[in-house]
N, CA, C and O of each residue as an XYZ file, in Angstrom:
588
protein
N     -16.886     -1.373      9.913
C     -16.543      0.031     10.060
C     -15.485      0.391      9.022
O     -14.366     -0.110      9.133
N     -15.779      1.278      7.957
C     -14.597      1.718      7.259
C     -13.896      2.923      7.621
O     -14.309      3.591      8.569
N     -12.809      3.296      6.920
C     -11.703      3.905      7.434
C     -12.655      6.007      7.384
O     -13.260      6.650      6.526
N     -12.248      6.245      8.761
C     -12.501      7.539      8.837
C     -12.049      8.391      7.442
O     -11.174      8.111      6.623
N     -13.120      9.707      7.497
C     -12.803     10.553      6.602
C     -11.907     11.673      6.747
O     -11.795     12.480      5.824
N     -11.391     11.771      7.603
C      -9.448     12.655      8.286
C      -9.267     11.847      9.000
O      -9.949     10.991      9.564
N      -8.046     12.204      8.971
C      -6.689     11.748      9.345
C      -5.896     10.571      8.559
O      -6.566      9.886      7.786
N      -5.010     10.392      8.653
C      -3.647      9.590      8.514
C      -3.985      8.264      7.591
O      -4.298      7.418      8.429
N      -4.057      7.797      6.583
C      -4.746      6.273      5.964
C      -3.189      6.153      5.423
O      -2.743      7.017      4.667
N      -2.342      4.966      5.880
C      -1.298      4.156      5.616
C      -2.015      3.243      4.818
O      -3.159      2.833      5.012
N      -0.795      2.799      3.380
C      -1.429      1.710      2.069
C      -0.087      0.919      2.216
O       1.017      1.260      2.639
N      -0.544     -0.186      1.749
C       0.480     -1.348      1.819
C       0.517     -1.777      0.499
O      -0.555     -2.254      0.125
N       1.508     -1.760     -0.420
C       1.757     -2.258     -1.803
C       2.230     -3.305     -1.388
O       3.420     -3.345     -1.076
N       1.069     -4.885     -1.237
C       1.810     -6.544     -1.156
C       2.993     -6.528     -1.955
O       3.236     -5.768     -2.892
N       3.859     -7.638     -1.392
C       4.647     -8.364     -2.481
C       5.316     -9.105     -2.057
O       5.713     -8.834     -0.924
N       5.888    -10.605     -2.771
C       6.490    -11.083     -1.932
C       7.718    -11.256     -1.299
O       7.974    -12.129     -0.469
N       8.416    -10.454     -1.689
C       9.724    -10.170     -0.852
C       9.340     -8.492     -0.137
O       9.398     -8.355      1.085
N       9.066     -7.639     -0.789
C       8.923     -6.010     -0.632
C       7.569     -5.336     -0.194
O       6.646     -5.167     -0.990
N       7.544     -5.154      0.448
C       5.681     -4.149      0.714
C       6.494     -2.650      0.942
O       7.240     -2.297      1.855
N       6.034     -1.937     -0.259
C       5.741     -0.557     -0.518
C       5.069     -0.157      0.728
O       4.395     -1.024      1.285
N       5.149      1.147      1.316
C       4.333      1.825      2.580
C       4.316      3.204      2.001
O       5.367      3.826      1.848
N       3.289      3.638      1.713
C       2.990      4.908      1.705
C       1.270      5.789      2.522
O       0.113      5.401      2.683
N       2.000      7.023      2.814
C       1.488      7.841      4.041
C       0.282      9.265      3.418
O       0.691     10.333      2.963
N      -1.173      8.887      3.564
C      -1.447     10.663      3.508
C      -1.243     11.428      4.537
O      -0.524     11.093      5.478
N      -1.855     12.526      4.457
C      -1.693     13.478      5.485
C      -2.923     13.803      5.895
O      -3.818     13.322      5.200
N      -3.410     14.761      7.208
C      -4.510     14.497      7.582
C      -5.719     14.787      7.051
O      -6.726     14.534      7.712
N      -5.804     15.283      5.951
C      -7.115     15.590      5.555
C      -7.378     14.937      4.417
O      -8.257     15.221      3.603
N      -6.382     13.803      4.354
C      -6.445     12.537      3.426
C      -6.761     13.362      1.384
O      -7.722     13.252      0.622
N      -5.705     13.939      1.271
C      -5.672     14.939      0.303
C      -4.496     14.528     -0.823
O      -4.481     14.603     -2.051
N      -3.634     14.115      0.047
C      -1.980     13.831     -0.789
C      -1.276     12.538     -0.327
O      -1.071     12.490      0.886
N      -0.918     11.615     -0.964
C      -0.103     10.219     -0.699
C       1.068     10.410     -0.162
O       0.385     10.969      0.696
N       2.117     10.508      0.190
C       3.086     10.500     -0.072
C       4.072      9.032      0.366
O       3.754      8.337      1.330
N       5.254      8.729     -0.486
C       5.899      7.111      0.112
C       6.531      7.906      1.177
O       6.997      9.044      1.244
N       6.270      6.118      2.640
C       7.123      6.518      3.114
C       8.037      5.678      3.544
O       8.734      6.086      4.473
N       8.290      4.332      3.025
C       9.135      3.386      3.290
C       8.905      1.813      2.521
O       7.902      1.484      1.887
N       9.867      1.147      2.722
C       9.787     -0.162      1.807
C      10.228     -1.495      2.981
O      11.376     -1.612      3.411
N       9.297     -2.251      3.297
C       9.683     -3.283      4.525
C       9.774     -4.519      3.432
O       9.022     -4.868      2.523
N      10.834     -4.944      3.849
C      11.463     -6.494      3.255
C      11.651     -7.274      4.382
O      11.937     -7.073      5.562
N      11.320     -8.573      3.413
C      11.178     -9.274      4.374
C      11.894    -10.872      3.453
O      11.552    -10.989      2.276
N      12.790    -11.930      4.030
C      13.578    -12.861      3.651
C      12.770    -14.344      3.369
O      12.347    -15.292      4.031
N      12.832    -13.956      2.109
C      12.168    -15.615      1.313
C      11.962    -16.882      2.602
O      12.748    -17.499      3.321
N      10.116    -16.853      2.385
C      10.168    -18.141      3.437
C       9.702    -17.593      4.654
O       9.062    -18.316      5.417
N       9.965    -16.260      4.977
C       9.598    -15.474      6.244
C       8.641    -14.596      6.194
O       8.149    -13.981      5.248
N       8.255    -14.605      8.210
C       6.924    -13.688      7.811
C       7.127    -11.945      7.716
O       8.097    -11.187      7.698
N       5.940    -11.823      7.676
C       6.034    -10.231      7.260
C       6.368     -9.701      8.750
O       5.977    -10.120      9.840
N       7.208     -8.658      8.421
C       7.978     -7.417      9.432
C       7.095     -7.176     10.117
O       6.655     -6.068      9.812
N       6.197     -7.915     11.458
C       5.437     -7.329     11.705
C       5.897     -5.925     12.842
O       5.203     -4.944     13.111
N       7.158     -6.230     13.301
C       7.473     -5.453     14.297
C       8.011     -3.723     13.826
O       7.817     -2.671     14.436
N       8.498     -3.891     12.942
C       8.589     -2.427     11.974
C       7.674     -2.313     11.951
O       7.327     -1.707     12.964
N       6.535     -2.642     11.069
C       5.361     -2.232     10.672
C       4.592     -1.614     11.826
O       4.141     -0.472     11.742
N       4.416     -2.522     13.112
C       3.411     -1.917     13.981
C       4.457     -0.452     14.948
O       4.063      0.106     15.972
N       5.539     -0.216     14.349
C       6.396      0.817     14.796
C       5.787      2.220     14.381
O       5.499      3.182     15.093
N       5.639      1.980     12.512
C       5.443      3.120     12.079
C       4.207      3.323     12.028
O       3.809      4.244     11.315
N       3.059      2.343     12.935
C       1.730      2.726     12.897
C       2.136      3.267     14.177
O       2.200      4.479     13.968
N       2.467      3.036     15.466
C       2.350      3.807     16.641
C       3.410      5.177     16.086
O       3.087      6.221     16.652
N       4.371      5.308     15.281
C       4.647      6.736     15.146
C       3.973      7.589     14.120
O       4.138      8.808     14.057
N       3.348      7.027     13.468
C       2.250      8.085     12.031
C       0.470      7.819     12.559
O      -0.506      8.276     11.965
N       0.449      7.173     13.506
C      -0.855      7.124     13.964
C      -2.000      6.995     12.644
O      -2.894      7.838     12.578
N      -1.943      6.293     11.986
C      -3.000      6.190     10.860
C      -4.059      5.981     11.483
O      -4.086      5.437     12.587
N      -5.362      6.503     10.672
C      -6.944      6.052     11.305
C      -7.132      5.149     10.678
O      -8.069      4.548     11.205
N      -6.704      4.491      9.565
C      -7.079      3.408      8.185
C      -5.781      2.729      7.961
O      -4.730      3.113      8.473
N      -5.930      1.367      6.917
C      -5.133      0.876      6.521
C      -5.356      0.585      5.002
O      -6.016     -0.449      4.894
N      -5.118      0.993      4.096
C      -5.581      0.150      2.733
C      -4.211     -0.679      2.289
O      -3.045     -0.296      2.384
N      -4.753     -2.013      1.744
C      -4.291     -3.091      1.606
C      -4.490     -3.270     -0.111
O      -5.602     -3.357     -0.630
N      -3.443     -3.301     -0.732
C      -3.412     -3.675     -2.466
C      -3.607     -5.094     -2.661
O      -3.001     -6.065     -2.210
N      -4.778     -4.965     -3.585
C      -5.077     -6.570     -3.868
C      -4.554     -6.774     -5.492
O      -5.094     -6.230     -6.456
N      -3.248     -7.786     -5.560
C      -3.366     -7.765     -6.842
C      -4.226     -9.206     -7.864
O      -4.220    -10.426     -7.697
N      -4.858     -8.354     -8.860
C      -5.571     -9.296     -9.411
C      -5.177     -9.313    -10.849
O      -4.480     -8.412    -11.314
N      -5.520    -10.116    -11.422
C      -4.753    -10.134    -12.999
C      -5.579     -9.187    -13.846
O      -6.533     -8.509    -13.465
N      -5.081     -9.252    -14.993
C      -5.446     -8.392    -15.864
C      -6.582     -7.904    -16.243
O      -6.915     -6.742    -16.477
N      -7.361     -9.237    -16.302
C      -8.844     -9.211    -16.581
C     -10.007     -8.948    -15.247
O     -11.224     -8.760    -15.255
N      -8.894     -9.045    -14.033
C      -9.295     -8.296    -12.696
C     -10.365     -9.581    -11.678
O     -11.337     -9.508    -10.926
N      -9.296    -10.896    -12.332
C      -9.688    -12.120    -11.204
C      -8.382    -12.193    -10.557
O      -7.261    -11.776    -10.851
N      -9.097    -13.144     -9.153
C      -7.780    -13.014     -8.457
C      -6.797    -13.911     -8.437
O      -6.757    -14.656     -9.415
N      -6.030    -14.051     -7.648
C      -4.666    -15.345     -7.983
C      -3.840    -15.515     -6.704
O      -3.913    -14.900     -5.640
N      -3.266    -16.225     -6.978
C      -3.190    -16.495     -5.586
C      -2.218    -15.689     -4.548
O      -2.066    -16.059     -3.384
N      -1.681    -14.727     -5.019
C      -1.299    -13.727     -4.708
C      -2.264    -12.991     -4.158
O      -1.840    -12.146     -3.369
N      -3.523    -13.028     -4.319
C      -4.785    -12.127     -3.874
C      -5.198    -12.916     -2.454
O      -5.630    -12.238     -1.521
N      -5.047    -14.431     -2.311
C      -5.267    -15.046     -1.378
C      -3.959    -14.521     -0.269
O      -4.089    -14.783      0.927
N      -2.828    -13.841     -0.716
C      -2.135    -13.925      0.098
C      -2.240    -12.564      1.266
O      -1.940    -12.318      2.434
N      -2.954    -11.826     -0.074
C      -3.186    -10.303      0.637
C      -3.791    -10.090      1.207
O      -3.496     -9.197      2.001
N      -5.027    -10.661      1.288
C      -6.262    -10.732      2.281
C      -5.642    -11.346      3.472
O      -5.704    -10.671      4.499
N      -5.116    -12.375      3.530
C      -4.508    -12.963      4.783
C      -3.632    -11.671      5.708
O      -3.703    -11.674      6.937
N      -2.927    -10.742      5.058
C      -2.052     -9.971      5.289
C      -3.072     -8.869      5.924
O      -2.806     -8.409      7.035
N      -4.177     -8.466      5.261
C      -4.797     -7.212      5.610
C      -5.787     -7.841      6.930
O      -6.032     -7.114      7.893
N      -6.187     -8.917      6.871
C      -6.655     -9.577      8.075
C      -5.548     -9.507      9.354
O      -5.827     -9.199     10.512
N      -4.495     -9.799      8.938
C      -3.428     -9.976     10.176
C      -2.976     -8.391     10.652
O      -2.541     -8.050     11.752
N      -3.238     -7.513      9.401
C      -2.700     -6.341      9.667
C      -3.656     -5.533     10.744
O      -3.286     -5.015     11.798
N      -5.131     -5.572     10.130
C      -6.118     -5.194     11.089
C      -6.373     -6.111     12.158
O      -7.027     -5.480     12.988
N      -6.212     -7.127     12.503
C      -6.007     -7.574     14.033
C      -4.722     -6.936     14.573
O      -4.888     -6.701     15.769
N      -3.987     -6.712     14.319
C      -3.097     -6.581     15.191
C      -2.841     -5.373     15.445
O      -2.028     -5.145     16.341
N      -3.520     -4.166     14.660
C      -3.900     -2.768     14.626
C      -4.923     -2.509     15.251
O      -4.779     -1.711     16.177
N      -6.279     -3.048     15.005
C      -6.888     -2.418     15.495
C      -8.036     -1.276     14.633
O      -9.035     -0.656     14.999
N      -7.200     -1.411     13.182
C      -8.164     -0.539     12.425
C      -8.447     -1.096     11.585
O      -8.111     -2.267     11.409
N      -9.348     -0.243     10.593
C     -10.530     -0.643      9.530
C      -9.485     -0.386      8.187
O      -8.910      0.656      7.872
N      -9.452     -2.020      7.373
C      -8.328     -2.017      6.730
C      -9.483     -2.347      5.690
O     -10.385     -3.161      5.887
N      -9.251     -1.367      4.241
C      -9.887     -1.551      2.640
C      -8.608     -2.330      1.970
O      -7.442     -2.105      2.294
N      -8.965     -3.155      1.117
C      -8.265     -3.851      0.279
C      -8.722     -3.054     -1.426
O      -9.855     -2.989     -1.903
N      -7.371     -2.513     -2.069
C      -7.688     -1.521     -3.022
C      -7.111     -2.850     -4.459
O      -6.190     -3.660     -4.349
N      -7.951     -2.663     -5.570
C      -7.033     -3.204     -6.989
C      -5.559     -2.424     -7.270
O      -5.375     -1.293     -7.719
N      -4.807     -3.203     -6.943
C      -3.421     -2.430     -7.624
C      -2.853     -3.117     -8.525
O      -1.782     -3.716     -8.429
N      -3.672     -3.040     -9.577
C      -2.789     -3.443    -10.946
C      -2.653     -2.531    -11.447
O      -3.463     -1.606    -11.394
N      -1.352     -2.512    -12.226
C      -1.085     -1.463    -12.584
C      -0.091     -0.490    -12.001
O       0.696      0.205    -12.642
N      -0.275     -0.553    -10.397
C       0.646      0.193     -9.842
C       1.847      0.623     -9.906
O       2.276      1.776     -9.942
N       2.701     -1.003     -9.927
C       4.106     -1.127    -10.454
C       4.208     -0.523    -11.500
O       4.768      0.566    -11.374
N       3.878     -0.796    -12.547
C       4.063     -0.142    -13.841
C       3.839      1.204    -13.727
O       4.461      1.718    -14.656
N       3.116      2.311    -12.891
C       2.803      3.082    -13.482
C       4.128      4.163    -12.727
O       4.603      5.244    -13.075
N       4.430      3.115    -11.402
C       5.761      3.961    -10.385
C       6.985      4.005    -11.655
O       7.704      4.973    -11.902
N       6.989      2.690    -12.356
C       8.004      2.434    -13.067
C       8.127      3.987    -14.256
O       9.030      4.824    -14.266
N       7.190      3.945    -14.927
C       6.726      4.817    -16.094
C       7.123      6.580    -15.196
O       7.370      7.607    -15.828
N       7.082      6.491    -13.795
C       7.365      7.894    -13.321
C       8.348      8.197    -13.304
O       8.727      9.331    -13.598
N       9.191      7.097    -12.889
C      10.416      7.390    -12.377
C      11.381      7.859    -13.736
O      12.265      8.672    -14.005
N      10.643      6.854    -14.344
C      11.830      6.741    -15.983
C      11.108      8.377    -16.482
O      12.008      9.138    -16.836
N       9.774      8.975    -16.560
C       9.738     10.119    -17.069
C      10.179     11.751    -16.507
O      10.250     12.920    -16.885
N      10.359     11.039    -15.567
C      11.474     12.254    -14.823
C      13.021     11.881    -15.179
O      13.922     12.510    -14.625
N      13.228     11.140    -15.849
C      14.628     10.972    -15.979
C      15.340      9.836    -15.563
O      16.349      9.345    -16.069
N      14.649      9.449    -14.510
C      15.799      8.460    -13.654
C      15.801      7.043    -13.584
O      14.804      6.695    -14.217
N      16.247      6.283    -13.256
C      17.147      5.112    -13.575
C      16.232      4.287    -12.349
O      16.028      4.791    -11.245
N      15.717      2.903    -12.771
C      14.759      2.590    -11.824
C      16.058      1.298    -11.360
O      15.990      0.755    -10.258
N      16.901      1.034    -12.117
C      18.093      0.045    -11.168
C      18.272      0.165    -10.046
O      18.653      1.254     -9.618
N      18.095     -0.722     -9.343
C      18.951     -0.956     -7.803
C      18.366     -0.551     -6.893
O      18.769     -0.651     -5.734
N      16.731      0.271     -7.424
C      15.943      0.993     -6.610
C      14.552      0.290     -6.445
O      13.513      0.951     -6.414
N      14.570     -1.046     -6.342
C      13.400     -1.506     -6.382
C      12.522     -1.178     -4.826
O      11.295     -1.180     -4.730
N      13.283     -0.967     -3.937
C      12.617     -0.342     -2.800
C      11.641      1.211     -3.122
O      10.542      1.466     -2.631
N      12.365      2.004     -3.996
C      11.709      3.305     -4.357
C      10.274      2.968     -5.226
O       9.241      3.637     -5.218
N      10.493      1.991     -5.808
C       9.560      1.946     -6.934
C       8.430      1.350     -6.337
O       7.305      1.563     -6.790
N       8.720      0.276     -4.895
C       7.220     -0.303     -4.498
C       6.946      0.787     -3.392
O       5.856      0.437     -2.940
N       7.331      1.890     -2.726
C       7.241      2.626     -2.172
C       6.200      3.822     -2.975
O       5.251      4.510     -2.598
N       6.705      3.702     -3.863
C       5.938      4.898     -4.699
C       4.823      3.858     -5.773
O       4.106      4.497     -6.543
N       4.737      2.701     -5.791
C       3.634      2.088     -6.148
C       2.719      2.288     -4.885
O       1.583      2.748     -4.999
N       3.227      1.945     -3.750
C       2.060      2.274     -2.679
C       1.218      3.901     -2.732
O       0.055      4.230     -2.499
N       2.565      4.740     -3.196
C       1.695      6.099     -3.188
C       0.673      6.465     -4.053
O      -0.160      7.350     -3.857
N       0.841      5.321     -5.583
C      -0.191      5.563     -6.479
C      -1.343      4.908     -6.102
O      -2.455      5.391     -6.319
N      -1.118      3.523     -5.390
C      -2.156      3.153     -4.513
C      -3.356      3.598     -3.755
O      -4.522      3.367     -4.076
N      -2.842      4.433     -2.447
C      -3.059      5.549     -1.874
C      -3.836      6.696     -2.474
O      -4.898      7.156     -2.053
N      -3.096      7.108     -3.591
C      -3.608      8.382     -3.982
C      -5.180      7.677     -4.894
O      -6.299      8.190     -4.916
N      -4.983      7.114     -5.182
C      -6.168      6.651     -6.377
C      -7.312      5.966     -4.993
O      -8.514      6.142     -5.195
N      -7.063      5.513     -4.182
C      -7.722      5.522     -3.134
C      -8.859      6.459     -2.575
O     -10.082      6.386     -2.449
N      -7.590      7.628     -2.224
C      -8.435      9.208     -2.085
C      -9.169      9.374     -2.881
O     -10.391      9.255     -2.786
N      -8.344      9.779     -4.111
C      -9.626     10.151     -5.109
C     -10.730      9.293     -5.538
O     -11.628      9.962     -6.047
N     -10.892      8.432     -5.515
C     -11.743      7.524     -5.720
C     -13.110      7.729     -4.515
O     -14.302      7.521     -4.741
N     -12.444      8.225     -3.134
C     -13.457      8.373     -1.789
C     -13.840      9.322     -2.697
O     -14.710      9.040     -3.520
N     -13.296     10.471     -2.677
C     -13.689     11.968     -2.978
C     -14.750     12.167     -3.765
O     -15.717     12.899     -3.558
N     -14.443     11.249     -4.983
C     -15.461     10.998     -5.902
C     -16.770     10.664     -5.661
O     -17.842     11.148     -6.023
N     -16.487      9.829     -5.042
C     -17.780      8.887     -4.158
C     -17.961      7.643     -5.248
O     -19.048      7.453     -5.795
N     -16.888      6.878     -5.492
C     -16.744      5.844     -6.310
C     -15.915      5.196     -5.089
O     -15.268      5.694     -4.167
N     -16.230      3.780     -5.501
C     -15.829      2.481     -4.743
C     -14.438      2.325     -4.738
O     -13.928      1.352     -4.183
């Protein structure tokens, strides 16, 4: 079953200290970030935050960032994400897509700096808003009717 066409689709930018969280809105139109869950070298993922802001944003979907290298094989970082989007949809309950996010980082990075601002000390903002480019390229990609 894949993720309904309205309402709420929460994206998870992997990583291994930081997962980016970003939120559409219901007619799955606009991304927006809405938080950055860390989690301490060696430890597991936040699951108890996480399943917080699914019972308060009620998502119908989950998309899950798979990162793969350049040439778009995977690594073992990709083994880690699937494990994650498996654990995420058991313990949710919903129909979780695993999206390519290469690129992502870089492209939050490239925003922030072309508006002006200073990506230091803000590495929470930047995987937050990698999740939103996530997300958004997601949508459009449904909309399209591309994979």
């Amino acid at each position: 079953m894949g993720i309904p066409a309205t309402g709420r689709v929460l994206a998870v930018d992997w990583g291994e200290v930081r997962f980016g969280l970003a939120l559409s809105d219901e007619t799955q139109t606009i991304a927006s970030p809405l938080t950055t869950l860390t989690r301490r070298r060696g430890k597991r993922f936040p699951m108890p935050l996480f399943l917080e802001l699914v019972t308060t944003h009620r998502p119908v979907g989950l998309v899950v960032g798979l990162p793969l290298t350049p040439d778009g094989e995977e690594r073992p970082a990709s083994t880690a994400a699937r494990e994650l989007a498996a654990l995420l949809g058991g313990r949710t309950y919903l129909p979780v897509e695993l999206v390519d996010e290469r690129m992502t980082t870089a492209r939050a990075l490239a925003a922030i700096e072309e508006q002006g601002g200073s990506t230091r000390g803000r590495r929470g903002d930047v995987d937050a808003l990698a999740a939103t480019i996530l997300l958004q390229h997601f949508l459009e990609s449904r909309r399209a009717g591309r994979p």
